[in-house]
Structure formats: C-alpha cells, structure tokens
C-alpha positions as a Markdown table, in Angstrom:
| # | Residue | x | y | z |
|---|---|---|---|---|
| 1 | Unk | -11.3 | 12.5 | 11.4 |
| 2 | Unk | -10.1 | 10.3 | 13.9 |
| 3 | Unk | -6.4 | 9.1 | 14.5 |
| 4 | Unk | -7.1 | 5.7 | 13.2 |
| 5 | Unk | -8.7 | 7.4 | 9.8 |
| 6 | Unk | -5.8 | 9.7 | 9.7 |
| 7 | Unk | -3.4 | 6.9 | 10.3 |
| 8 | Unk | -5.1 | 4.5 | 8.2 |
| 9 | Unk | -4.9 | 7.3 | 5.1 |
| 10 | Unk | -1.2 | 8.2 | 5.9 |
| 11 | Unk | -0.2 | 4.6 | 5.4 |
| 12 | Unk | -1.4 | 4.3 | 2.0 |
| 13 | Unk | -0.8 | 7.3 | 0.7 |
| 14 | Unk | 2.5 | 7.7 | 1.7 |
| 15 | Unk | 3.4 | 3.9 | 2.6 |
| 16 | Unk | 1.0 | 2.0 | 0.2 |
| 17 | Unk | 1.7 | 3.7 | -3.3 |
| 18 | Unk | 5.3 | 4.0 | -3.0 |
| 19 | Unk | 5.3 | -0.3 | -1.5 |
| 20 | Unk | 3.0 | -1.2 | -4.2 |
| 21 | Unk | 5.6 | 0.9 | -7.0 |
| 22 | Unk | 8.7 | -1.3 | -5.5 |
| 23 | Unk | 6.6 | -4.0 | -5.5 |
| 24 | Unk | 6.3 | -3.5 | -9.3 |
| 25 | Unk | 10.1 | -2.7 | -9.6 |
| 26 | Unk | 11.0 | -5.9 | -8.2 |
| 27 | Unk | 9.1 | -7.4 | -10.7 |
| 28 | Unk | 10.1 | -5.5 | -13.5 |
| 29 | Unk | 14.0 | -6.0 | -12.7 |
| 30 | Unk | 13.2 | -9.2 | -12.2 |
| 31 | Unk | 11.9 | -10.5 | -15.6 |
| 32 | Unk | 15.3 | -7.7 | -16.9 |
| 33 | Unk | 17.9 | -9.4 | -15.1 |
| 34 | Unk | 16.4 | -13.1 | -16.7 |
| 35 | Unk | 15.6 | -14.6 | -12.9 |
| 36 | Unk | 12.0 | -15.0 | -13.8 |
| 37 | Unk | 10.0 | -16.3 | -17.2 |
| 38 | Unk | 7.0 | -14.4 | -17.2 |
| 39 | Unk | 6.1 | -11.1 | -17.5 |
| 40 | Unk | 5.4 | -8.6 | -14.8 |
| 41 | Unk | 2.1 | -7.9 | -13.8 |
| 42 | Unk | 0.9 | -4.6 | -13.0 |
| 43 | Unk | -1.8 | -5.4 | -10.6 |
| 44 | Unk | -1.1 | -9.1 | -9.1 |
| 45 | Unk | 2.0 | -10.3 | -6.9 |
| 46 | Unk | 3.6 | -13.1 | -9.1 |
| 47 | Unk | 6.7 | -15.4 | -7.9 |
| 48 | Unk | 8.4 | -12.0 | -6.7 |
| 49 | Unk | 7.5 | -11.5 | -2.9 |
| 50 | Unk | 8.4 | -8.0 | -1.4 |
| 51 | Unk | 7.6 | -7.4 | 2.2 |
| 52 | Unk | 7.5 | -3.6 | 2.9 |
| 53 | Unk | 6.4 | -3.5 | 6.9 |
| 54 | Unk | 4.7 | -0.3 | 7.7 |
| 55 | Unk | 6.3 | 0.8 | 11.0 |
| 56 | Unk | 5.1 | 2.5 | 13.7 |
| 57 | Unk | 6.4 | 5.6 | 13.1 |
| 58 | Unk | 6.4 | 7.3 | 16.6 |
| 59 | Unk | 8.2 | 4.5 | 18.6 |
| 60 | Unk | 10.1 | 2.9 | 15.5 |
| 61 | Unk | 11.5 | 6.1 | 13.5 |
| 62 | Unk | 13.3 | 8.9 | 14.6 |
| 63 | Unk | 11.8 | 12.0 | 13.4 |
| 64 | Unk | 15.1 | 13.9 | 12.2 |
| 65 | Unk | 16.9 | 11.3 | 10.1 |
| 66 | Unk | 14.9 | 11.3 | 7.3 |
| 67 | Unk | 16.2 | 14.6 | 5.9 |
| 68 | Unk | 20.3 | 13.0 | 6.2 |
| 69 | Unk | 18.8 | 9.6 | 5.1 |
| 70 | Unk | 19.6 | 10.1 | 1.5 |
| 71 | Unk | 23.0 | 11.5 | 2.6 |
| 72 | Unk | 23.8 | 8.5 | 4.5 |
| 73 | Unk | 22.4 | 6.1 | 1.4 |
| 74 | Unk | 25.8 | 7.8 | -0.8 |
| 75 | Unk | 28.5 | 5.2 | -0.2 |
| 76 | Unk | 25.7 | 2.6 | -0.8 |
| 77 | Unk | 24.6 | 4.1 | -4.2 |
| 78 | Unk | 28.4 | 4.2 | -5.2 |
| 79 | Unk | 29.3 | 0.5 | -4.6 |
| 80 | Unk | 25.4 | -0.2 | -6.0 |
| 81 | Unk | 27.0 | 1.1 | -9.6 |
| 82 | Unk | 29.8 | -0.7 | -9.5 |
| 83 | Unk | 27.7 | -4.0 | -8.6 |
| 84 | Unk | 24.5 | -2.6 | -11.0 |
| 85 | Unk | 27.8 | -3.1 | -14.1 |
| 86 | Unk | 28.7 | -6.3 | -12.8 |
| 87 | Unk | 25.4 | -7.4 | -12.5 |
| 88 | Unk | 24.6 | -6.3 | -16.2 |
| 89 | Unk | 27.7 | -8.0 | -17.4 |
| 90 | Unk | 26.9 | -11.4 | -15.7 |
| 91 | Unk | 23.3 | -10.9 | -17.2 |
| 92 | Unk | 24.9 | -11.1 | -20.9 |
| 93 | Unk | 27.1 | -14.5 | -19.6 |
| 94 | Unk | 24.1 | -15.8 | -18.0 |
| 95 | Unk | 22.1 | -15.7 | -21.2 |
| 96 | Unk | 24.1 | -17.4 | -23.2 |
| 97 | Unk | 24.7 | -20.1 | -20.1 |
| 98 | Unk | 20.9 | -20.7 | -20.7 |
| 99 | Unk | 20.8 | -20.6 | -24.3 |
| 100 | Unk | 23.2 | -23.3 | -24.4 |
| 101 | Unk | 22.7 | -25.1 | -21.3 |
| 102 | Unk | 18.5 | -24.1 | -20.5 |
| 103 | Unk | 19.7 | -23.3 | -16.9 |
| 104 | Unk | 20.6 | -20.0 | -15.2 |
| 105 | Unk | 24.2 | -21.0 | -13.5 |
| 106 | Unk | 23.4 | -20.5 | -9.5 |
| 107 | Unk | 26.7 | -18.8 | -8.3 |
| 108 | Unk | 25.6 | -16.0 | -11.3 |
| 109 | Unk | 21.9 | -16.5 | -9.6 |
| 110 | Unk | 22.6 | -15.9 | -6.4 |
| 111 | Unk | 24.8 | -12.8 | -7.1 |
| 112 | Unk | 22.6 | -11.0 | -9.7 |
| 113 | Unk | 19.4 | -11.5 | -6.6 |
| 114 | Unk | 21.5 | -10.2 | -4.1 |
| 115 | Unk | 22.4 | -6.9 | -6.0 |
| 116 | Unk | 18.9 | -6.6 | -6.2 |
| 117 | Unk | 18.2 | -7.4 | -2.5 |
| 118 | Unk | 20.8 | -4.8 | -1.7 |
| 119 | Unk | 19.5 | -1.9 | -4.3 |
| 120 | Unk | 15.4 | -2.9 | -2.6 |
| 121 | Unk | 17.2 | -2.3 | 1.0 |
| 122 | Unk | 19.1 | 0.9 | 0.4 |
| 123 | Unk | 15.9 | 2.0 | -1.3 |
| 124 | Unk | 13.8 | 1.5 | 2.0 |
| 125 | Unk | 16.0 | 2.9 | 3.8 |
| 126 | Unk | 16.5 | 6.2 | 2.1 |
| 127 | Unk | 13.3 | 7.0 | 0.4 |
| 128 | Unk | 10.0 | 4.5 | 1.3 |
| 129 | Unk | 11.5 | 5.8 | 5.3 |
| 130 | Unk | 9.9 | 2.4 | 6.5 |
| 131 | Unk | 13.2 | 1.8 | 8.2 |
| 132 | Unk | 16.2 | 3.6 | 10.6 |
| 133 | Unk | 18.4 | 0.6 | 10.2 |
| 134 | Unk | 21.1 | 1.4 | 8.7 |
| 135 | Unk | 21.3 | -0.8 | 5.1 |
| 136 | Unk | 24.0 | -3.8 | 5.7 |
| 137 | Unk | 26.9 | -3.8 | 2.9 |
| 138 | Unk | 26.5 | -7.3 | 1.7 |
| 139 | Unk | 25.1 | -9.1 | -1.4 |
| 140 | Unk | 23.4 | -12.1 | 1.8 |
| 141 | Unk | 19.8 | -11.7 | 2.5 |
C-alpha cells in the first residue's frame, strides 16, 4: 500500500463513519427538538448541513492530546446538561407556541440550535479528534 491508500482508508474508516454518524445525529436531534418538519434520512443530507473537515493530522493535531481530550471536554459536558434540561423544557413551550400560533418563536429557535451547535462542537473536539481547538463556551455559532 501506498501512503495516499493508507491515508485515503484512514480517513474513512476512522474520519468518514464516525462524520457520517454525527451527520445523522444532527438530523435526528433535529427533527426531536421540532427545528425541522420532515423526517431524518438515513442515507441523504437533508436541510441539516454538518461540515466535519478532515484535518491533516501531522501538521494540524498534536499527537498526545487525544488521550486528555475527553478529560478536558468535562466542564463542557456539565454545563451541556444543564443547557440539554433547558433545552428540553423550551421544547415543551415551543410546541405549544406552534400549535397555537404555527410558528416556532425565534429567541426559543435560536437557543435550542445553539445547544446543539455547542453539544456537535464539544463532540468534535473530544471524540471525532478532527480538532485541537479548544470548544468555545457559548450558545453563538
């Protein structure tokens, strides 16, 4: 085999699988949480865009951090609960905001996406490894 082969199955097996399962989970919380209509596809991208870059792994990642990654992720999962509650609370008011009125309120919108931006960046941070920055604590994109 040569490098490129080598590289080429490295990056799906480890990169592509794991990309194309958030890519599904995206979905999937997606259609949960009410921001989208239809239901998630298994095997086509729908409304729900995920970007996961594959990085070039001996210039962009350092080759220790991935075993204190997860360690590092902890204050990030704990504020993620708290947030993942609210979120699910604000779910229950948003539904009955659309039964009544047909439209999702956007301040409920906006917060309920950016749980789940934060949840997708803590995620490739910690265990797709596509990434050594350090997750940002805010609900912005």
């Amino acid at each position: 085999m040569t490098g490129s082969t080598l590289g080429r199955l490295v990056e799906v097996a480890v990169v592509g699988l794991p990309a194309r399962a958030a890519r599904l989970e995206a979905r999937i919380y997606s259609y949960l949480f009410l921001l989208r209509d239809e239901y998630p596809s298994v095997d086509e991208e729908q409304a729900v865009h995920l970007d996961i870059v594959y990085p070039d792994a001996k210039n962009d990642l350092n080759r220790w951090l991935p075993l204190v990654k997860w360690l590092l992720a902890i204050p990030h999962y704990i504020v993620l609960l708290f947030l993942s509650i609210a979120a699910g609370v604000v779910v229950i008011i948003a539904w009955f905001a659309i039964l009544f009125t047909g439209r999702y309120p956007r301040g409920m919108f906006d917060f309920v996406v950016g749980v789940l931006r934060w949840a997708l960046r803590v995620s490739a941070y910690a265990f797709l490894l596509v990434t050594d920055r350090y997750p940002p604590f805010t609900l912005s994109p």
